[in-house]
C-alpha positions in Angstrom: 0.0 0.0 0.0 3.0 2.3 0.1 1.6 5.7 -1.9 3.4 7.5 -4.5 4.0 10.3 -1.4 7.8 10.0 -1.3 7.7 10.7 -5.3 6.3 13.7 -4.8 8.0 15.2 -1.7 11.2 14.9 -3.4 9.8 18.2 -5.2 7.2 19.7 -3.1 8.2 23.0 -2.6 9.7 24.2 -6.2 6.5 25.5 -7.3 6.2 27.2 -4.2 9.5 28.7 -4.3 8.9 30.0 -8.2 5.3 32.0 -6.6 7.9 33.6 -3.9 10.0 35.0 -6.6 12.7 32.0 -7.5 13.3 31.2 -11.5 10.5 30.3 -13.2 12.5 27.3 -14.8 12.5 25.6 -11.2 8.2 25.6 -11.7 8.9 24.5 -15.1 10.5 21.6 -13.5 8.4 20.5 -10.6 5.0 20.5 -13.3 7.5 17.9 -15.5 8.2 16.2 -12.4 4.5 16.1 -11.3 3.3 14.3 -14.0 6.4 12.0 -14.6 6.0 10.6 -11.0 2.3 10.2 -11.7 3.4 8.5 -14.6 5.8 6.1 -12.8 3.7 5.2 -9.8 0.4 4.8 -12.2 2.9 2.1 -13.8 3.9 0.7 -10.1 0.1 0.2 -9.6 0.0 2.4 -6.3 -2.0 5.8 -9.0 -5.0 5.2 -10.6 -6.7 8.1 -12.3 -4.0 10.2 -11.3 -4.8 9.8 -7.9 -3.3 7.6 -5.3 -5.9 4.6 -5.5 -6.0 3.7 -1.4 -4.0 5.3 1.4 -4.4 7.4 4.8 -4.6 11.3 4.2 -1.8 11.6 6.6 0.0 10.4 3.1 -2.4 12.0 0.7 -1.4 15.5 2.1 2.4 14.9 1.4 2.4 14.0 -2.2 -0.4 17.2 -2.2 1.6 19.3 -1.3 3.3 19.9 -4.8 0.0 19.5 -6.5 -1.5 22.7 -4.5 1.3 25.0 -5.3 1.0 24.4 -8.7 -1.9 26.9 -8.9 0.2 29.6 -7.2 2.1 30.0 -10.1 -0.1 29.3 -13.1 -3.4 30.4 -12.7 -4.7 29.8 -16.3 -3.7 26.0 -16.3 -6.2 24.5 -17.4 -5.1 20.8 -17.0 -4.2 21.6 -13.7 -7.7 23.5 -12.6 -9.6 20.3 -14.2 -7.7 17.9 -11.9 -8.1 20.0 -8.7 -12.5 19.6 -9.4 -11.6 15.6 -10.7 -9.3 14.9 -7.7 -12.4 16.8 -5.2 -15.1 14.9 -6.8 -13.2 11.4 -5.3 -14.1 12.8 -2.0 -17.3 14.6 -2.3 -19.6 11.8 -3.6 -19.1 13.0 -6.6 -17.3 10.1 -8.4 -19.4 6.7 -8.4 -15.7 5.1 -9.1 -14.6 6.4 -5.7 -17.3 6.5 -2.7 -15.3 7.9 -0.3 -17.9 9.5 1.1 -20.8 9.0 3.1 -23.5 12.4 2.3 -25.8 11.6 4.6 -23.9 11.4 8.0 -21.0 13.5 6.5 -18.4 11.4 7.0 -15.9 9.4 5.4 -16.1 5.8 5.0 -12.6 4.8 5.9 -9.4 5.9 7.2 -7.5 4.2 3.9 -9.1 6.8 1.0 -8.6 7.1 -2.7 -9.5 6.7 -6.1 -10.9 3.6 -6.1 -12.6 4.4 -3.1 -12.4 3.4 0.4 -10.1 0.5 1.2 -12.6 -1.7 4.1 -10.1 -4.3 4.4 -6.1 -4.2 4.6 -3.8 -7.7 2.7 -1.1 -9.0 3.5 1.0 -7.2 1.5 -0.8 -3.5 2.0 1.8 -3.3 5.3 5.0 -4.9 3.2 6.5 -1.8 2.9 6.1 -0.6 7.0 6.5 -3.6 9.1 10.2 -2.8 10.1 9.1 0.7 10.8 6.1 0.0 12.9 8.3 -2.4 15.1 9.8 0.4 16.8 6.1 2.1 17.1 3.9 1.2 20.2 1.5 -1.0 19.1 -1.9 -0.6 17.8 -4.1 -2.3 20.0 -3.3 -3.3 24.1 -4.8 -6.4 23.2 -2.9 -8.3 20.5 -3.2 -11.9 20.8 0.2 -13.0 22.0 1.9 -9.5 22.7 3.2 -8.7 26.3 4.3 -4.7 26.6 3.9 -1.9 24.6 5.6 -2.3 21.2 4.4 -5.3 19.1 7.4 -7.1 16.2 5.3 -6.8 13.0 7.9 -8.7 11.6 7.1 -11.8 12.7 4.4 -13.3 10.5 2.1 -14.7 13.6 2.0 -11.1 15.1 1.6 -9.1 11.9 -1.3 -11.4 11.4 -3.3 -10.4 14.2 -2.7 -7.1 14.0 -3.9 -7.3 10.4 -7.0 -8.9 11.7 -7.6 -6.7 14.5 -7.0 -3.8 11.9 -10.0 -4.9 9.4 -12.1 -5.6 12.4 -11.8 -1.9 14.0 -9.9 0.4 11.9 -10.8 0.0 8.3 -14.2 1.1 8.7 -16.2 4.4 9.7 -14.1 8.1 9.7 -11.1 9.5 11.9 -9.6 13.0 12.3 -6.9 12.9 9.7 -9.4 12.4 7.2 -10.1 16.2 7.9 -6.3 16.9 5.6 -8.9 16.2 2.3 -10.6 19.6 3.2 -7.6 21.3 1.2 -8.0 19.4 -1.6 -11.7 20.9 -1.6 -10.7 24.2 -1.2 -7.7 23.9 -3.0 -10.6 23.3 -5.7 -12.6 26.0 -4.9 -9.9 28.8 -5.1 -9.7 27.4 -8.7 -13.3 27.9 -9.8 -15.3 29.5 -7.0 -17.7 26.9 -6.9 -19.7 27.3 -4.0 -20.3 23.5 -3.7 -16.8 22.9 -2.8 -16.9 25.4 0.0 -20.2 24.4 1.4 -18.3 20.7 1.1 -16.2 21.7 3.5 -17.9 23.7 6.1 -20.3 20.2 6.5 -17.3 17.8 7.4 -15.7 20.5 9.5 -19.0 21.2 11.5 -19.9 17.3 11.8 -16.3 16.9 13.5 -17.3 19.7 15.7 -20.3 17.8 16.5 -18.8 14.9 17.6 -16.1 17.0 19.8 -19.3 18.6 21.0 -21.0 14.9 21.8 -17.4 13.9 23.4 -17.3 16.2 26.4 -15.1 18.4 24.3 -12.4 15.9 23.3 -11.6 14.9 20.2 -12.7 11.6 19.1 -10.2 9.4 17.0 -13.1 6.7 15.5 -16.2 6.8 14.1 -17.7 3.6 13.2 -19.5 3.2 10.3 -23.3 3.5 11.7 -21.7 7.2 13.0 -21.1 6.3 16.1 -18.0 7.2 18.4 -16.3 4.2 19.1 -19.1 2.1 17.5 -16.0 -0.5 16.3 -13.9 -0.1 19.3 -15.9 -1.0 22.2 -17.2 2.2 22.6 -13.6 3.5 23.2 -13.1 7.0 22.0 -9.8 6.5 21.5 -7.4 3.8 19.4 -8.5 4.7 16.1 -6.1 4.9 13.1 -3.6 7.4 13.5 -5.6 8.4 16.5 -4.7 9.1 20.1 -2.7 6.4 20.8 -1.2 5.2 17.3 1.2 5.5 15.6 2.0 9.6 16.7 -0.3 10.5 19.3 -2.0 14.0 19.5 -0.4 15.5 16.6 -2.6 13.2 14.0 -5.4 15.1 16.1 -4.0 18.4 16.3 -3.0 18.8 12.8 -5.6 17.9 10.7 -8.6 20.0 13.0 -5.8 22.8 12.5 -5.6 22.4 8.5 -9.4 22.2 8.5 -10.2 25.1 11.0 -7.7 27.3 9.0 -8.8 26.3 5.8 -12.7 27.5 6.8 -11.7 31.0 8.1 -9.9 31.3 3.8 -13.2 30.3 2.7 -15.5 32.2 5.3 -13.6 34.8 7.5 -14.9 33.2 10.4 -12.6 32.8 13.3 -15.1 30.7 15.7 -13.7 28.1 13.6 -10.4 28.3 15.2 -12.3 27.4 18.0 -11.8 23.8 17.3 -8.4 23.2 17.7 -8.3 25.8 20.5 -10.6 23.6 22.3 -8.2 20.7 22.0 -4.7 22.7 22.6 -6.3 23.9 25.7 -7.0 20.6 27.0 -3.8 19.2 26.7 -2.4 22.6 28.2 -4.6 21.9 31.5 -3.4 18.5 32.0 0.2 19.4 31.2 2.7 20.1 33.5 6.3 22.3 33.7 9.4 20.8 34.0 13.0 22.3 33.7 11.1 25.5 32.4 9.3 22.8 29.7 5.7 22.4 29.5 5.1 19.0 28.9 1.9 17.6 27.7 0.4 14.1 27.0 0.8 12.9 23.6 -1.3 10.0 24.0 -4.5 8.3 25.2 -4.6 4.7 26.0 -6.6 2.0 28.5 -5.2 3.6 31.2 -5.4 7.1 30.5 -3.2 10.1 29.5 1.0 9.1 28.8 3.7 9.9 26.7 4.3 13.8 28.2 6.4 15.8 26.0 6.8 19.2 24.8 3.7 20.6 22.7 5.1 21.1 19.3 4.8 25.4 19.2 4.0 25.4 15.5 0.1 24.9 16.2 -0.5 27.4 18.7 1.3 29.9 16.5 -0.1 29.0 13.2 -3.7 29.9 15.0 -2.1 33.2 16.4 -0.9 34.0 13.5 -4.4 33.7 11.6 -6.2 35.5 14.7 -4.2 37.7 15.7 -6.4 37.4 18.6 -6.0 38.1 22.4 -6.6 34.6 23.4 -4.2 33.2 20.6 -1.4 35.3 22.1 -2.1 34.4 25.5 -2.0 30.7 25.1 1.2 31.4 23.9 2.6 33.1 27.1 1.4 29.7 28.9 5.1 28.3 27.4 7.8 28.8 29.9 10.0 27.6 26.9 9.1 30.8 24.8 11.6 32.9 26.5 14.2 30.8 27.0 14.3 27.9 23.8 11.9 29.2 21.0 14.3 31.9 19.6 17.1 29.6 18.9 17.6 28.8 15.2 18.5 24.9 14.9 20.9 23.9 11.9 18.8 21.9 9.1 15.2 22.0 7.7 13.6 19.3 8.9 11.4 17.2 7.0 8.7 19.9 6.1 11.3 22.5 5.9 9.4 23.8 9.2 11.5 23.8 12.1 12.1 27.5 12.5 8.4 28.7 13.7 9.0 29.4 16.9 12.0 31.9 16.4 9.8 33.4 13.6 6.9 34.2 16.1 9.7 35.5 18.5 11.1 37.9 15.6 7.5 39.1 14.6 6.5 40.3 18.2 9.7 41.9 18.7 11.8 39.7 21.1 14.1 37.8 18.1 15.7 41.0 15.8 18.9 38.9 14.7 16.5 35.9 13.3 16.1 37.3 9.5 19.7 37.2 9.3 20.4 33.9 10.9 17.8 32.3 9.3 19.2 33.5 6.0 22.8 32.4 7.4 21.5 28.3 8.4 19.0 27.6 5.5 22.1 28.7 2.9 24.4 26.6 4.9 22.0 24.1 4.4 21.4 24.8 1.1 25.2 24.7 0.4 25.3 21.0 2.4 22.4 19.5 0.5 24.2 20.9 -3.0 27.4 19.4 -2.4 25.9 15.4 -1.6 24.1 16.2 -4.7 27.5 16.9 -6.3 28.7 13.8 -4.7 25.5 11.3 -5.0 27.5 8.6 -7.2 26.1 5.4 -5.5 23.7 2.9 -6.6 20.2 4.0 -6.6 19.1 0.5 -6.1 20.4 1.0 -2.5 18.8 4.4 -1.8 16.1 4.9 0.9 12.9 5.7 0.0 13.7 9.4 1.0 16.7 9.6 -0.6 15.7 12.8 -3.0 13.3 14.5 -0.2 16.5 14.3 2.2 18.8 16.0 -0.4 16.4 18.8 -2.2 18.1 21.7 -1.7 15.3 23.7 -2.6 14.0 25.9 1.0 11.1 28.1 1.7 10.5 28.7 4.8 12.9 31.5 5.4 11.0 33.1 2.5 7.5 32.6 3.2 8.0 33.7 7.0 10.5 37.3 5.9 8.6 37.8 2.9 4.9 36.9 3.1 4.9 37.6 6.8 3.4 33.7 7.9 4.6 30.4 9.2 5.4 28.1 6.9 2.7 25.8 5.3 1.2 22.8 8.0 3.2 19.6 7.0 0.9 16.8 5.6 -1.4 18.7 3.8 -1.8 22.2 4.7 -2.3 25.3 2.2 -0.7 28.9 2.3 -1.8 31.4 4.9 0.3 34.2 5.1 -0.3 38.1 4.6 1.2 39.3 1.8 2.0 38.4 -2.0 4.3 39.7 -4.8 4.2 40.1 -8.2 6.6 41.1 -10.7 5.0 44.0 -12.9 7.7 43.7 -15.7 7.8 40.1 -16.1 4.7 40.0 -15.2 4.8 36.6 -13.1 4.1 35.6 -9.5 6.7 36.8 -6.8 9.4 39.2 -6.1 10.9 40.9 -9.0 14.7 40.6 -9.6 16.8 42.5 -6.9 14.0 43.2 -4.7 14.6 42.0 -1.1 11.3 42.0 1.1 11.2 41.6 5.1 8.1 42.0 7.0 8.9 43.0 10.7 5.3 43.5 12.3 2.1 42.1 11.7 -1.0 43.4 13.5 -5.1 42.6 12.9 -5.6 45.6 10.5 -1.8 46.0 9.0 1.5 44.6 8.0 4.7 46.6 7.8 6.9 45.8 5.2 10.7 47.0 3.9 11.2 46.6 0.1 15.2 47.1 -1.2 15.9 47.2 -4.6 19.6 46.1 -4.9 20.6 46.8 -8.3 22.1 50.1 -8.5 21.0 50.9 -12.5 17.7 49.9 -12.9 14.0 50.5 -10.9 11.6 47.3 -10.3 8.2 47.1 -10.5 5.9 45.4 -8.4 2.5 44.8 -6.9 1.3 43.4 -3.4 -1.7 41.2 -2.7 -2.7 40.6 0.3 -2.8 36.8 1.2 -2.0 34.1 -1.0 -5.2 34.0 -2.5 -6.2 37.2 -2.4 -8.2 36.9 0.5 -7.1 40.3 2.5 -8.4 43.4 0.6 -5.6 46.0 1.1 -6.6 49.7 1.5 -3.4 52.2 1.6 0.0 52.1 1.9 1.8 54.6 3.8 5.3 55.5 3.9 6.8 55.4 7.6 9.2 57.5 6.4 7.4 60.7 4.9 3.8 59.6 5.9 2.9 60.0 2.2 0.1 57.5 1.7 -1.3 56.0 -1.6 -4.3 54.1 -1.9 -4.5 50.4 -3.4 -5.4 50.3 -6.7 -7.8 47.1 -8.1 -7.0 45.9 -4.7 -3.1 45.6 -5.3 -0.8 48.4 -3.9 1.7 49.1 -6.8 5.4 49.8 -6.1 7.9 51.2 -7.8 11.2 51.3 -6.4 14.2 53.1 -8.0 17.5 51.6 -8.3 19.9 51.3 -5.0 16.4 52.7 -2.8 14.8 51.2 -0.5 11.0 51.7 1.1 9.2 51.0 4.5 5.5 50.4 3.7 2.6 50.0 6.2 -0.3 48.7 4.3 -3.5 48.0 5.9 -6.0 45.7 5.3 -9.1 44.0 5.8 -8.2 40.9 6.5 -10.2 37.4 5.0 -12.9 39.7 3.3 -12.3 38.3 -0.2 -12.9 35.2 -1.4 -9.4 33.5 -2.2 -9.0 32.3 -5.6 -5.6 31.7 -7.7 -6.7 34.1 -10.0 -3.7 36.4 -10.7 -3.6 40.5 -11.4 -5.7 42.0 -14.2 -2.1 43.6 -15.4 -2.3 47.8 -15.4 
């Protein structure tokens, strides 16, 4: 059952990287790349219809990842657009060859999704590809047939068959959290064609998870059987689902998804009540936490006998809502860290996985407590750039002996230094999340997404109403063009620009301020806004 995921992630932020501002050839490359790994795993078996046929959306939202930024670059691909309403359809009951999804209690039908529908019951071989890796896991169930302690061997054959069977008997079937990931792929689809069904689409599954929080004494549930019902196929256990409280990760296959979802309903709506929803959980978790060594530790998991596995709440979440908000209430969860005055603003070597590891120090730069982190960022993501370019330069060994991750571990393409200085956001939720930042840049010359040639961009304050911006142009002969959006989508409608320095103001113009910026000058703007009053869409300037 092992996806195409890996395929894609080797790539996953090159299109992304072209919409900031890097070489269009890079884009160029990742839409080649896109459809020759489609290609290559349709041939493997693992696509069908250009969709992974069957696999969890923890998996779905990796290999997305590349497929969503596509549209932030070009806007008038139509081959592209048509995919985005196919690949929505799979999961909206709108495909008869793939009934993922149940209309009438809103729900999905299994954790294992795709476009041949839902997968109701794993094979042998579905788990080939993980068994070595979910040895050092705990295990999925406390009650495995044979299994004294917390981690079960999948690989031994009499274990891996129970666990198999106790997997089709209470996993397969009925809905979990991550499932909420898809919601993307929806509005990724609607920011293409403004089709209110999509939206709507949405707003239903979010709401019918907030149900069942609501029907759970607040708490998340991890398993809906198939009838609706919490816990219907797990004894009436809330917990143990797939990728649920307990397995494989704990709380961040809760956390993350209802964070994705909630975020991707305030693009669509403006509503912030739905940040509500993974408030409600994040403050749980905060309440039964506890401080040590200046930490805050919280559970990571639910099991039989309650709340374990207390470690520190990844900062990312909390901040990603804080930085939608801007709200009292975000900012003040924050201040429950101890950790945020003494660990966040330290800027670790590497990128991580998600190229994502750098949040925290961000949100410490932004509210004015970080000023050296533009320029060490800068400094460790070219290092690491530099690093991941010279194993390239040196990758001369057999590819028939390369991990599965070989090309993601080695892409020396980064972003998150320039999403967070440039567009004035965290970096893009891992597994499946879509841009949410608060400004955008085109070049007027070129006339193509991102910063124009020369043009350095760092936004150094963010408020409810405003964003404060410095624009450098660099080349000492020529002037640069360029126009601001607000959001990635659109969504903010920006209403003046002022310059800090002379108070001169100019208004936005077809809801763009327009720049011009002579050579070897530079330019501190703050532009207000009002913010998630638009209806995102890819849909890219009307050129003047």
């Amino acid at each position: 059952m092992d996806g195409s995921d890996d395929g894609y992630e080797a790539f996953q932020n090159w299109s992304l990287f072209s919409a900031l501002g890097g070489n269009s050839d890079i884009h160029q490359r990742a839409a080649f790349l896109w459809e020759a790994v489609t290609r290559q795993f349709t041939a493997y078996g693992q696509i069908w219809r250009e969709f992974d046929a069957f696999y969890d959306w923890m998996h779905h939202g990796e290999s997305s990842t590349a497929f969503y930024a596509l549209g932030l670059v070009d806007s008038g691909n139509q081959l592209a657009r048509a995919r985005a309403r196919r690949f929505a359809h799979m999961y909206m009951g709108l495909d008869p060859l793939a009934p993922n999804w149940d209309k009438e209690r809103r729900m999905m039908r299994s954790p294992i999704t795709g476009s041949k529908g839902p997968r109701l019951v794993n094979e042998w071989d579905d788990w080939a590809t993980h068994r070595a890796i979910l040895a050092d896991y705990p295990a999925p169930f406390e009650d495995i047939p044979g299994v004294d302690g917390p981690v079960a061997n999948w690989n031994d054959d009499r274990v891996y068959g129970e666990i198999l069977k106790l997997l089709n008997e209470r996993q397969m079937r009925g809905d979990v959290p991550l499932n909420l990931t898809a919601t993307s792929l929806v509005t990724h689809a609607y920011t293409w064609t403004g089709d209110t069904r999509y939206k709507q689409w949405v707003l239903d599954y979010l709401e019918a998870w907030a149900e069942r929080i609501a029907a759970n004494d607040g708490l998340c549930p991890d398993n809906i059987g198939p009838s609706g019902k919490i816990g219907e196929l797990m004894g009436g256990k809330w917990w143990g689902g797939y990728y649920g409280w307990r397995w494989p990760h704990g709380c961040m296959s809760i956390i993350q998804p209802l964070t994705i979802a909630a975020m991707n309903a305030v693009l669509l709506t403006g509503d912030m009540h739905y940040l509500d929803i993974p408030r409600s959980q994040l403050d749980r978790l905060i309440a039964l936490g506890r401080v040590e060594h200046g930490v805050l530790l919280v559970p990571q998991r639910y099991c039989d006998n309650g709340w374990t596995d207390y470690k520190p709440l990844p900062p990312e979440y909390p901040i990603q809502l804080w930085a939608m908000s801007q709200a009292p209430e975000d900012a003040a969860r924050l201040a429950l860290f101890p950790e945020r005055t003494s660990h966040w603003a330290a800027v670790a070597p590497g990128r991580g996985k998600g190229d994502d590891i750098h949040t925290a120090p961000w949100e410490r730069f932004i509210n004015g407590a970080n000023p050296n982190y533009p320029q060490q960022i800068l400094d460790a993501q070219w290092a690491e750039v530099a690093r991941r370019l010279n194993v390239l330069r040196a990758d001369d060994g057999d590819p028939e002996t390369w991990d599965v991750h070989h090309w993601q571990n080695i892409n020396p393409v980064h972003t998150e230094a320039l999403v967070q200085l440039t567009c004035g956001g965290p970096q893009i939720v891992y597994h499946g999340g879509l841009l949410h930042v608060r400004l955008r840049y085109f070049d007027a010359e070129t006339r193509r997404p991102g910063l124009p040639p020369d043009i350095g961009a760092l936004i150094h304050e963010l408020g409810p109403e405003h964003a404060t911006v410095t624009l450098v142009n660099i080349n000492p002969l020529a002037e640069r063009r360029l126009l601001i959006q607000g959001g990635a989508f659109g969504e903010h409608a920006l209403t003046e620009a002022r310059d800090t320095a002379t108070d001169a103001t100019a208004a936005a113009t077809g809801g763009y301020v327009r720049v011009v910026l002579p050579p070897g000058r530079s330019i501190t703007l703050r532009i207000s806004m009002r913010r998630y009053v638009n209806q995102p869409s890819y849909a890219q300037p009307a050129w003047f």
